[in-house]
N, C-alpha and C positions, 0 to 999 in steps of 0.2 A: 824581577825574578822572585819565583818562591824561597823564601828561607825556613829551615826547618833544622831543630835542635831536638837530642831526644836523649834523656839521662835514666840509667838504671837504677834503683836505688831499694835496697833490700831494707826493708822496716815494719815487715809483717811478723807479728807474732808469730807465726808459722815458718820454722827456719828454712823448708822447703819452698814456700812460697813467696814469688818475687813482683813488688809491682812497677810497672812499666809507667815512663814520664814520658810525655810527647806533645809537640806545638807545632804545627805547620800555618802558614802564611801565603795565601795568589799572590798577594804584592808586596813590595816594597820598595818600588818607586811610582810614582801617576801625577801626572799633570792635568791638572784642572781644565773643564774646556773655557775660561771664560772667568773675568775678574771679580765678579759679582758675588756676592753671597750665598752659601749653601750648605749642602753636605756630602758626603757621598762614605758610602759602606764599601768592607777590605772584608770578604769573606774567611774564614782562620777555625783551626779547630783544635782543640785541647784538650788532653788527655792528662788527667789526675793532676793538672795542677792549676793554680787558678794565678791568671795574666792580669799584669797591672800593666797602665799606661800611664804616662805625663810627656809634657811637650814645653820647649822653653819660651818658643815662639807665641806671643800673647794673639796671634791671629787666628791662631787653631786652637779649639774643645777637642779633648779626642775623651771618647766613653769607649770601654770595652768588654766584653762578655764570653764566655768561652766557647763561643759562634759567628762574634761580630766584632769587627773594630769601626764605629761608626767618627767621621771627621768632619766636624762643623767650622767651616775657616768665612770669616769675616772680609768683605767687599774691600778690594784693593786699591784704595788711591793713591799710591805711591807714585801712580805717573811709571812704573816701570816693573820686570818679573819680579818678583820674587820668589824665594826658596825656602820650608822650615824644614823641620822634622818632631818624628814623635818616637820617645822608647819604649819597648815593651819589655817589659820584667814576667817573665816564663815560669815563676816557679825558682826553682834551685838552676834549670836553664840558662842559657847564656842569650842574652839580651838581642833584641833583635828592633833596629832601625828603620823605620818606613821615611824616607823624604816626599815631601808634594813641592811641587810648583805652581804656581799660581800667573796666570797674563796680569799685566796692568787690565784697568778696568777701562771700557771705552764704550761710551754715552751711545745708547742705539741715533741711528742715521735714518734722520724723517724722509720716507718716500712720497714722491707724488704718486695719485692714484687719478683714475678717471673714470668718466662716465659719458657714453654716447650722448653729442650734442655739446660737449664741452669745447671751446674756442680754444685753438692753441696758443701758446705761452705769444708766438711772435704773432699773435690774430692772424697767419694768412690762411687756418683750414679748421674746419670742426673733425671730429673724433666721431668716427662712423664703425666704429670696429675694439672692444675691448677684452682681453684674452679673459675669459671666465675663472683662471685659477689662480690668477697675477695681474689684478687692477692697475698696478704700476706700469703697465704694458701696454700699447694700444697702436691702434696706428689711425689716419688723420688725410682728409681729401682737402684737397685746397678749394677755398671759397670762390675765388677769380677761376676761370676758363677764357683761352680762346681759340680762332680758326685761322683761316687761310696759312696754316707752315705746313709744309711737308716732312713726312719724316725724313727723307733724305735728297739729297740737291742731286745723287747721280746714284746712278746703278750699280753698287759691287756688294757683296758679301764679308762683312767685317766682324761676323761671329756671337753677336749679341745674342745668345739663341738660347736665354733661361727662360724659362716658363713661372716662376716663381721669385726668382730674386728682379726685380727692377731696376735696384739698386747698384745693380755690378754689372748690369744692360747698360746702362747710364755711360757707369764710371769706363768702361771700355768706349761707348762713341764720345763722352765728352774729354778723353784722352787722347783724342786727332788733334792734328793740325787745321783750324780753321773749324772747331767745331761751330762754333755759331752760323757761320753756311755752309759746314755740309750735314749738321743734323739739329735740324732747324726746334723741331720738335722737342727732343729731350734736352738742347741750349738752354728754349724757353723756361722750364719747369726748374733748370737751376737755376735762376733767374729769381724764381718766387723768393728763394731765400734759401737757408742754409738746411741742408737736410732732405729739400723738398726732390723728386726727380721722376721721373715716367715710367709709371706701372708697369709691368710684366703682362703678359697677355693673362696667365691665371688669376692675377693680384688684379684685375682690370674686371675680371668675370666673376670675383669675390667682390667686388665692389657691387657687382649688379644683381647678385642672390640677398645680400641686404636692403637694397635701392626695391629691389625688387619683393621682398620678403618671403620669396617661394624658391630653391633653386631652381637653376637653369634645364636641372635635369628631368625635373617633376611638373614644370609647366609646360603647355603648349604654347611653341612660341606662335604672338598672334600682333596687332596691332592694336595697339592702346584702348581704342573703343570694345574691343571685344575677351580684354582678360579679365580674372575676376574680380570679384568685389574685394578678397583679401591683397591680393596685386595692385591696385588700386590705391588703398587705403594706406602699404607701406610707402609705396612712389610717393605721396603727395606729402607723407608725416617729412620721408626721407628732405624731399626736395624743400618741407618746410624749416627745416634744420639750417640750410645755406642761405635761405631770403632774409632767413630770422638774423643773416648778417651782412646782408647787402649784395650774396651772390644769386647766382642764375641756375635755374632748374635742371637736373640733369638732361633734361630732354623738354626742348621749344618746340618740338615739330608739332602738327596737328595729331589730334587724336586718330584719323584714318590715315596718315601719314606711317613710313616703318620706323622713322625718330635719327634724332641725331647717335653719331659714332664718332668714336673716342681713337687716337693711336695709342697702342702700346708701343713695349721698346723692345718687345722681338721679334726679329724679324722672321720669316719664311722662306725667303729665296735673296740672291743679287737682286729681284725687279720688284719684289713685294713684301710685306710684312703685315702683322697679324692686328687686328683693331676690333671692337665689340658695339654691336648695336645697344641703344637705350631702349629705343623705341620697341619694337617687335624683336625680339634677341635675337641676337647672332654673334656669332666669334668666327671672323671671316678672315681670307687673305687675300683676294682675289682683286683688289687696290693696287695697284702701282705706289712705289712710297714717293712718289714727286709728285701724289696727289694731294693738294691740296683745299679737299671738301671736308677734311676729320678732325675733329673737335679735339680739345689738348687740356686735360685734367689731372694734375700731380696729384702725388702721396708722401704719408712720410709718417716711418714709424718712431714711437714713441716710447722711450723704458727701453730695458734691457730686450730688446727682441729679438727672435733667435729664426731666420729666414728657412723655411722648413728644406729638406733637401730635395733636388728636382726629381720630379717623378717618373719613374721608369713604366710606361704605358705598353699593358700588352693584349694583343686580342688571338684566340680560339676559334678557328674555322674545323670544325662546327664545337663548342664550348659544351655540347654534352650529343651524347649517340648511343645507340643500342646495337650490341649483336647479337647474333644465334650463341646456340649452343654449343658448337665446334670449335678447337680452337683454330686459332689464326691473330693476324696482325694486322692492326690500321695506324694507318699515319695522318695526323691530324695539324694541320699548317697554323704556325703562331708567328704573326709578327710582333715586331717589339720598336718601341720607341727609346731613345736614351737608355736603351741596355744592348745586352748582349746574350742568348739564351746559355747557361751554363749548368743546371740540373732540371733530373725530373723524375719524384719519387711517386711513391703510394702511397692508402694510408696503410697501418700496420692492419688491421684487419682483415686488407684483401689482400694483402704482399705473398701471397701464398698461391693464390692463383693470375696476379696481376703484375705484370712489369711494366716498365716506361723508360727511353731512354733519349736523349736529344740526338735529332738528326741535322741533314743542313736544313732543311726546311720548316722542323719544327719538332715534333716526338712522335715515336714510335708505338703505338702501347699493343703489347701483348699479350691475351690472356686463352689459358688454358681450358679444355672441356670441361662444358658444366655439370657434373654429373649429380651434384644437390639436390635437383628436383625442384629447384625454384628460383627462382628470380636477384643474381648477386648484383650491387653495386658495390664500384670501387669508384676513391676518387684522388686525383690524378693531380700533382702539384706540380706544376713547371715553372723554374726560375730562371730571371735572367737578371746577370749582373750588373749595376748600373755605369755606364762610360763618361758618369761625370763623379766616379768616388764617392757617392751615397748607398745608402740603404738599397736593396735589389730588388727589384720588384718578384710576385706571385700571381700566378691563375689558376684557378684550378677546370678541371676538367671532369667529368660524372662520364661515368660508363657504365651499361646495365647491360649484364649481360644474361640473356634467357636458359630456362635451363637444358640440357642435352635430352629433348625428349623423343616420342618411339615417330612422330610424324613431321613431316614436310612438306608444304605443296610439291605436288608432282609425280608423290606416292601413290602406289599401285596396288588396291585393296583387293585381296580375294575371297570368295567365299568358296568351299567345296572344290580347292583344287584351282579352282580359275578365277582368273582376273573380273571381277564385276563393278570395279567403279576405279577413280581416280580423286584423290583428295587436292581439295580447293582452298582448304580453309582450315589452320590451329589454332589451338588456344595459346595461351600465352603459356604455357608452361608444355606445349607441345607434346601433352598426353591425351588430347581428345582433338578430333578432326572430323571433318564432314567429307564426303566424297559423294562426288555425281556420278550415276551410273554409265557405263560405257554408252550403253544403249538409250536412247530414247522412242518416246510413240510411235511404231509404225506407220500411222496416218494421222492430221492434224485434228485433234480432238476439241471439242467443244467443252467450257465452266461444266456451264449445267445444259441443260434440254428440256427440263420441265422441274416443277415445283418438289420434287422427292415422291409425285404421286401423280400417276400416269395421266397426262392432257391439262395435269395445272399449271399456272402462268412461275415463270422463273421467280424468288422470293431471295429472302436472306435467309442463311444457315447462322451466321454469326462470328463466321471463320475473318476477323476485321485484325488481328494478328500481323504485323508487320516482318516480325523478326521471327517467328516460330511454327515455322507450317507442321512441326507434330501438334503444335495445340490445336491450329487450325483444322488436322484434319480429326481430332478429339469432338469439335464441335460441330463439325460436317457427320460424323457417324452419331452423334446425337440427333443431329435435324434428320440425318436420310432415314434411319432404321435399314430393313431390306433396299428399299429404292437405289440403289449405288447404280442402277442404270442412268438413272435420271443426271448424275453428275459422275461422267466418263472420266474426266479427267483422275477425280478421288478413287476410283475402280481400278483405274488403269496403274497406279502407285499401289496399290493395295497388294494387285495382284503379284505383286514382285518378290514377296516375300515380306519376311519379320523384319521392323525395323529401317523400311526404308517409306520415305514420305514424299507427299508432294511441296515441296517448299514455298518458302512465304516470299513477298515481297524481295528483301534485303539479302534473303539470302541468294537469289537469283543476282542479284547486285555482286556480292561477294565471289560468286563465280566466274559473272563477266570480268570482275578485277584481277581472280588467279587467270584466266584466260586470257585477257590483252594486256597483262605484266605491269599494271599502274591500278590505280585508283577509280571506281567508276567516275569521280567525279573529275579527276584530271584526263579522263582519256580522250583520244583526241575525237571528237564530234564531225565523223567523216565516215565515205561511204570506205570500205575497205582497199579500195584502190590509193586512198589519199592518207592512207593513216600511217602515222608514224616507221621508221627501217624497224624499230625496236619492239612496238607494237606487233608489226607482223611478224617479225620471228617468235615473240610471244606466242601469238596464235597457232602458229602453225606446228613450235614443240606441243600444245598440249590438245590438240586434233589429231597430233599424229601417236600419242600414248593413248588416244581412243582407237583409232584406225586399227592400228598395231596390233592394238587384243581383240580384235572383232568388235569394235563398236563403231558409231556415228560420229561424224566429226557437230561442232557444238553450231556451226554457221556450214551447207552448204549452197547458200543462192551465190550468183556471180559476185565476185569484188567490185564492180558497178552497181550493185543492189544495195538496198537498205540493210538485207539479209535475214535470216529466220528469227523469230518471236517464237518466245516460252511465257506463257501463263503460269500466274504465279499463284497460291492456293489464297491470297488476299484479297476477299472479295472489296469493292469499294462502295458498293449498292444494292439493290436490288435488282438492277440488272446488269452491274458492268463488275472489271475487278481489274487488277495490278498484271503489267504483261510486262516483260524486257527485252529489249530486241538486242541480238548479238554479232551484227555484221555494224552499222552505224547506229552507237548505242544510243538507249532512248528508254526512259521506265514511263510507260503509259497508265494511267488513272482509269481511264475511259475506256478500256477493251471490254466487248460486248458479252457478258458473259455464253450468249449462245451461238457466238461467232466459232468457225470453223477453220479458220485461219492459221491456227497456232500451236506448234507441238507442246508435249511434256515431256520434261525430263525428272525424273527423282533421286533423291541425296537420302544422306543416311547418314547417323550420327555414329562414329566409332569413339572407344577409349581404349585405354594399356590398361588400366585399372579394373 
């Protein structure tokens, strides 16, 4: 405890003036950590009077300063504590006592340390494994292996079910009656000798990310002949560590063979339990444990080692998602292994528009209109508590949600009062969209019909634009000049007014996807009679938001037809160009550009901005 003395004492010429004595002290008691020799500082402060120190105790120096009490005590061999003390003289103050204690002094304790390939102390296993921040620590595969034992002689459920300790897998089956036949396997491996006993299914799969020198998770698993040269070269270093003692390669089989397998000592069900391939990896269960074809390889750690805790495994159906801009709620399914799910927060940055809450199934997440104007993510922690008394496991989860903007597919664009198109297509921030006009071609119009100049052969314009039929028709009214007879289809968009075009390629694509309610490329490649319930309800809402306004539906040949084709403003030649057909889809390369076969329809680019 701090001691503190403080004496007034008038001795200024000035009979008014008085000056002030004062000594405070942090300590006065401390115990040394440790018998050996040193010093250690007593912070203290002094005011107008100057502190002296002496000590009787010939094991302690003490020096003092009117800031410091510094204490030099000499290496205690006494075999036992001891106790001094030191006085401090304050001035005219009253004397203040610091005691220390001091430990006997005790000689450091030589650790063994290790290093991969080291043989253990009893020879039965080299040292495959050394903790990076504590040499003294390691753990050790036994040199001998063998085969024909089952992990178990009959079929029940006895709870061995760690994934990380092996050790306490072990000590629960070889704590039966009759262990040596009824768990024939982890018997053996006490057997090797004291300490030694049957991996855990992860301690078994950490053996083969070294064996292996690549993890499990980062390789394809293959068969010996076909991994790579780094896979390779740790296998052979690995397996020359155990010959270099008289044992046998972790894996005999042939190199186009899947390799030999190991048992662990957890189980998976009453009839089966969890074992790992050498050969071409695997961490399997799907063995009977009274089979007798799996290979039996002990471990055993070495030093203070400390068995990490079992891991609480959880997975995210779906682990990240996007939504619009509205709000609403999705529930997103997590299962969990060795836990139990118990929270689910946010992070603080979106906790303002984002919630999350456990359900039975999994979490809730909630978020609010976006009204930002761009693009938020949040991300989304769910925990679950582990049911074996360790650490809890976390997942997280990303959700992006788009911002609340002026368009939608399905949207109904007007110009002057009425309805003239329907939008097909937003941007990601749902402030700009395209929309197909209600109406299409009256009759099926032709690319082109002659070269931009009356009776010459069809040509290139330049219009080769996949994705942007305004450029396309940019370079169409550079090749035509006047001539816009010559290519109907460009005429026939023009004539629609400002701003609406004949589209490219993709974007014809992109309609047929707002239109059959999937993707052009997952949709189903059928004539419309065969196409998906959800498919055709597709269609038929957005036929009937054209109908509706006085426009064309996008397909009317029969649902046994192939159905109607739109030319796209993408030419692909000289004489052909880019067509889409919209009853059983299809993007054609090869449509003749003076073919007469194919309507048009035109889109137009809108924004809010």
């Amino acid at each position: 405890m701090a001691a503190a003395a403080i004496l007034v004492v008038g001795c200024s010429k000035d009979p008014e003036e008085k000056l002030v004595e004062s000594f405070n002290i942090d300590q006065t008691s401390i115990t040394l950590a440790d018998g050996d020799e040193g010093s250690t500082d007593i912070v203290l402060k002094s005011e107008n009077v100057t502190p002296t120190v002496v000590s009787n105790d010939n094991w302690i120096t003490p020096t003092i300063s009117a800031r410091v009490l510094t204490l030099k005590y000499a290496k205690n061999d006494t075999g036992a504590e001891r106790t001094g003390s030191v006085t401090i003289t304050p001035g005219k103050l009253d004397k203040v006592t610091v005691t220390v204690t001091q430990p006997a002094y005790e000689e450091p304790v030589s650790v063994k340390t290790y290093k991969v390939g080291d043989l253990t102390e009893d020879g039965k296993g080299i040292v495959y494994w050394v903790d990076s921040s504590d040499k003294s620590v390691a753990k050790a595969i036994s040199i001998e292996r063998t085969t024909g034992l089952s992990w178990s002689a009959f079929a029940d459920e006895i709870g061995a079910n760690l994934y990380l300790n092996g050790s306490k897998n072990a000590a629960l089956l070889l704590g039966q009656t009759a262990a040596s036949e009824a768990y024939p396997a982890a018997y053996w491996c006490s057997q090797v000798g004291e300490g030694w006993y049957l991996p855990a299914s992860y301690e078994l799969v950490e053996v083969f990310d070294i064996y292996n020198g690549v993890s499990h998770e980062e390789c394809v698993p293959a068969q010996p002949k076909d991994i790579t040269g780094a896979e390779a070269s740790a296998r052979t270093a690995f397996d020359a560590l155990l010959s270099a003692h008289g044992g046998e390669p972790m894996n005999t089989a042939a190199d186009n063979n899947n390799g030999n397998s190991y048992w662990t000592s957890t189980e998976f069900s009453p009839e089966s339990a969890w074992f790992v391939r050498f050969g071409k990896y695997y961490l399997g269960n799907d063995v009977a444990k009274s089979s007798t074809t799996r290979y039996i390889r002990c471990v055993k750690v070495l030093g203070d080692y400390t068995y990490p805790g079992e891991p609480v495994v959880m997975t995210a159906t779906p682990s990240s998602f996007e939504v619009d801009g509205t709000a609403q709620a999705k529930e997103v399914a997590i299962s969990v292994l060795n836990g139990k799910l118990s929270a689910a927060s946010v992070d603080e940055e979106s906790a303002s528009w984002c919630s999350a809450s456990v359900s039975s199934e999994g979490v809730v997440v909630t978020v609010t209109a976006n009204e930002s104007g761009a693009t938020r993510t949040a991300t989304v922690t769910v925990t679950a508590e582990s049911t074996e008394g360790v650490a809890p496991g976390t997942i997280d989860i990303t959700v992006n949600q788009k911002p609340l903007g002026k368009y939608k597919i399905g949207d109904l664009y007007t110009e002057n009062g009425k309805v003239a198109g329907v939008v097909f297509w937003v941007s990601d921030d749902a402030l700009s969209a395209k929309v197909v006009h209600i109406n299409r071609s009256a009759s099926k119009l032709a690319w082109a019909v002659g070269g931009c100049e009356s009776g010459a052969d069809v040509t290139e314009t330049g219009a080769k634009d996949e994705n942007d039929g305004k450029a396309n028709m940019a370079k169409i009214r550079e090749f035509v000049g006047d001539h816009t007879a010559d290519i109907p289809a460009f005429a026939y968009c023009e004539e629609l007014g400002e701003g609406w075009y004949w589209p490219a390629a993709s974007e014809l694509q992109d309609l047929f996807a707002a239109y059959n309610g999937t993707t052009f490329e997952t949709a189903t490649g059928a004539q419309p009679v065969n196409i998906s319930d959800a498919e055709k309800t597709a269609r038929a809402a957005f036929d009937k938001l054209l109908t509706d306004n006085g426009g064309t539906a996008l397909n009317t040949a029969a649902d046994n037809n192939n159905g109607d084709q739109y030319i796209a403003s993408t030419e692909t030649s000289a004489t052909t160009c880019n067509s889409v057909r919209f009853g059983k889809p299809a993007l054609n390369a090869d449509t003749a550009k003076n073919g007469t076969a194919r309507f048009i329809r035109a889109v137009k680019l809108v924004s809010a901005q």
